[in-house]
C-alpha positions in Angstrom: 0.0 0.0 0.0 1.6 3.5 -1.2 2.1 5.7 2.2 0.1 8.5 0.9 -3.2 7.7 -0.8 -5.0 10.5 -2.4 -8.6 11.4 -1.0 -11.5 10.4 -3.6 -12.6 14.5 -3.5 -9.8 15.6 -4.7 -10.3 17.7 -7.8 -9.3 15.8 -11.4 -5.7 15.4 -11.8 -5.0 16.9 -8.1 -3.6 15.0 -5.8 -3.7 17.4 -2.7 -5.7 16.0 0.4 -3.8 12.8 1.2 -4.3 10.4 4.1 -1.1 9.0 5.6 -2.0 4.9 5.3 0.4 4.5 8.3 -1.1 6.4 10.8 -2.3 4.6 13.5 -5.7 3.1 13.7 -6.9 5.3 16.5 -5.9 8.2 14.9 -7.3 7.4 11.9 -10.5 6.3 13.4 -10.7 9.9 15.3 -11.0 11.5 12.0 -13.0 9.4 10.5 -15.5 10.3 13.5 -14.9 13.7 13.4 -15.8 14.2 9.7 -18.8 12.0 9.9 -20.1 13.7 13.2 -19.7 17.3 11.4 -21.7 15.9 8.5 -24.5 14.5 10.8 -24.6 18.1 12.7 -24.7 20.0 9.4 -27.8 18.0 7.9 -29.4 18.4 11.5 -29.4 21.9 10.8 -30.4 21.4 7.7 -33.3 19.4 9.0 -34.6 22.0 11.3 -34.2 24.5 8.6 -37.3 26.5 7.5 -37.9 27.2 4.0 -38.0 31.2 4.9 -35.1 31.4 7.3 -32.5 30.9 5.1 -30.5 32.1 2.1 -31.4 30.1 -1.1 -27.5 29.0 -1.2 -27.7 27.6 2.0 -29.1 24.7 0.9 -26.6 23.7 -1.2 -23.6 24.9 0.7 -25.0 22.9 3.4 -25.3 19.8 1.1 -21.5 20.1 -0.9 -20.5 19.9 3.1 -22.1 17.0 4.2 -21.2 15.3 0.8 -17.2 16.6 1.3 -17.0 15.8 4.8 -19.0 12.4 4.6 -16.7 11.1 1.1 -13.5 12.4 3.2 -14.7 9.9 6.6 -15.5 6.5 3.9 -11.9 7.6 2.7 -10.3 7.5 5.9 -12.3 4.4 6.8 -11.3 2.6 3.6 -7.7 3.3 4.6 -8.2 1.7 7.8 -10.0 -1.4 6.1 -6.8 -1.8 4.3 -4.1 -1.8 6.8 -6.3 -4.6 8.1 -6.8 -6.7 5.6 
C-alpha cells in the first residue's frame, strides 16, 4: 500500500488532500469520526431548517459539506480497512 493515498474528493488530476495509510488506527478512526459527526450536525441543521429562514444557497452549501465531509470519513475508513486486511 503506497504511504500517501489521495482522498476520492480531490479535484481531477489533483492530488492534494492525502491520508497517511500509516497512521495509527486510533488516529485514523478519530477522524473518520470527526468528519462523519460534522456531517451529521450539518444535515441536522439542515433538517430544522425552515424554508424562509434561510438564504437560497444555503441549501446547497450545506449539502457540498455533508457530501465533502462524509466522502473524506469513507476515505479515511477505507484506509483503515486496508491496513487490516
Amino acid at each position: 500500500m503506497t504511504h500517501y493515498l489521495p482522498q476520492t474528493d480531490n479535484p481531477v488530476g489533483s492530488t492534494v488532500l492525502l491520508i497517511d495509510s500509516l497512521a495509527s488506527a486510533p488516529a485514523l478512526l478519530a477522524c473518520a469520526e470527526q468528519r462523519i459527526q460534522a456531517a451529521k450536525n450539518l444535515l441536522r441543521c439542515l433538517a430544522l431548517m425552515s424554508a424562509r429562514s434561510h438564504d437560497p444557497h444555503d441549501l446547497s452549501a450545506v449539502c457540498e459539506a455533508s457530501s465533502l465531509l462524509l466522502q473524506q470519513g469513507c476515505d479515511v475508513l477505507q484506509v483503515l480497512a486496508l491496513q487490516h486486511a
